[in-house]
C-alpha angles and dihedrals in degrees: 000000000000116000101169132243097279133018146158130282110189128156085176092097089067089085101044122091113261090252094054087049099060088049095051092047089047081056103049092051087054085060100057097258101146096184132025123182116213112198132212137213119112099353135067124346102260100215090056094044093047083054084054098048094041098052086045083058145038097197107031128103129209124212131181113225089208126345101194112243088209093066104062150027113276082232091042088051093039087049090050094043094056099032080059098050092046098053104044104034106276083302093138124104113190116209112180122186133178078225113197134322092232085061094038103040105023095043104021097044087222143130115274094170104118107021096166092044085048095048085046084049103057101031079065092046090039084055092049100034108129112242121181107165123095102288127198114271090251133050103258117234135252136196133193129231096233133171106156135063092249093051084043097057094049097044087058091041100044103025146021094274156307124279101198119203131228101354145134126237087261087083096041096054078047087045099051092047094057096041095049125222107310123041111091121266121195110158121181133253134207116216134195116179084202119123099182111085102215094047094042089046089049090058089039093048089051109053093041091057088080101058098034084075094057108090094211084065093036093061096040088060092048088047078055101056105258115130125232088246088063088050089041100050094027083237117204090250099059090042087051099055102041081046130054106197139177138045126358096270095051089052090052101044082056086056104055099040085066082052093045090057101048105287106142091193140002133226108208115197111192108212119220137166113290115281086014106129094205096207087145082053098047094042087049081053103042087055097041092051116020 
């Protein structure tokens, strides 16, 4: 499958009405945007969202980023996951993560004792899971949510490839390097078309606040070399380098240093004030970089 270079991550869409959704993705596919990734945690089932976005388009394809393996069945997942990429082309994307404790444990009142067993554990029921309907003419591909060594080195050994959150391109050039040359690498950037630093670091700082309480992201910062004084102050330096913020050229420059240092693709992800659906942002994107 080819995903592009570069595509969209956006979790916005979530809060918009399902109308209003196949009209954005329509639009997004106008623009050039070849892959969006759509998350999930305590919004929308993915599977059926990504059914949504990929009727309401022909081109487009339709990536999670990440589907959580704790929430479902592996033959549920396989099922979906070839029920998806029959119906729409071979245009779905699976990204399946073991997500946080706090979501897995504190929400979904489940066991988050042995993330990496687990993972182990489904890929291999995922592989033997029985499937008797009409299936797409190609095995459809999976990626991993991966951060550490241990979850790299199984993404490139068991999937296509890794698709690493909220990091700089720091992890990816220390991702590819563990994953070797050819499994796929498309890591995620945060974006911010703000040139004014206060202003850039204050949405930053807002949106980071969320997964800088999740331990998974935590320790893969420290492994990185930031203190737990920079996570715990949200330190410029640490905003600086999950955002890239401030004119065209500086997002850019953010983009292809993750390509520069292995990334095969990037997902960018525009930030906006909450509830803000940044369609003007996207479409200056999409013409800047596609």
């Amino acid at each position: 499958m080819d995903i592009g270079r570069i595509g969209l991550w956006q979790g916005v869409l979530d809060q918009q009405p399902s109308g209003r959704v196949r009209e954005v993705v329509a639009e997004l596919e106008e623009m050039g945007w070849p892959t969006v990734w759509i998350p999930e945690a305590v919004g929308r089932d993915p599977f059926v969202s990504a059914s949504v976005m990929l009727g309401a388009t022909t081109t487009l394809k339709i990536a999670t980023g990440i589907a959580q393996i704790h929430a479902r069945h592996p033959m549920t997942t396989a099922a979906a996951q070839k029920t998806l990429a029959e119906a729409y082309d071979n245009r779905f994307l699976l990204g399946i993560g073991v997500s946080h404790g706090p979501l897995v444990e504190g929400i979904r009142k489940l066991d988050y004792s042995k993330p990496y067993s687990y993972m182990m554990e489904y890929l291999d029921a995922m592989d033997g899971a029985m499937y008797m309907a009409a299936g797409p003419d190609e095995d459809p591909p999976t990626v991993l949510a991966a951060l550490g060594p241990r979850m790299l080195a199984l993404a490139a050994e068991r999937t296509a490839g890794a698709h690493p959150y909220f990091v700089p391109p720091e992890h990816t050039a220390t991702a590819r390097e563990i994953m070797g040359p050819d499994a796929l690498l498309a890591p995620e950037q945060k974006v911010c078309l703000e040139t004014d630093p206060a202003a850039a670091r204050a949405l930053a700082r807002e949106n980071m606040a969320f997964y800088l309480d999740l331990p998974n992201y935590v320790n893969n910062l420290l492994r990185l070399g930031f203190t737990e004084e920079d996570v715990a102050q949200q330190s410029d330096r640490l905003v600086d380098a999950i955002v890239a913020w401030g004119d065209l050229d500086a997002v850019t420059s953010r983009i292809a240093a993750h390509h520069d240092a292995g990334a095969d693709h990037v997902a960018v992800q525009v930030l906006a004030p909450r509830g803000e659906l940044p369609l003007a942002q996207w479409r200056t994107l999409a013409e800047a970089l596609l």
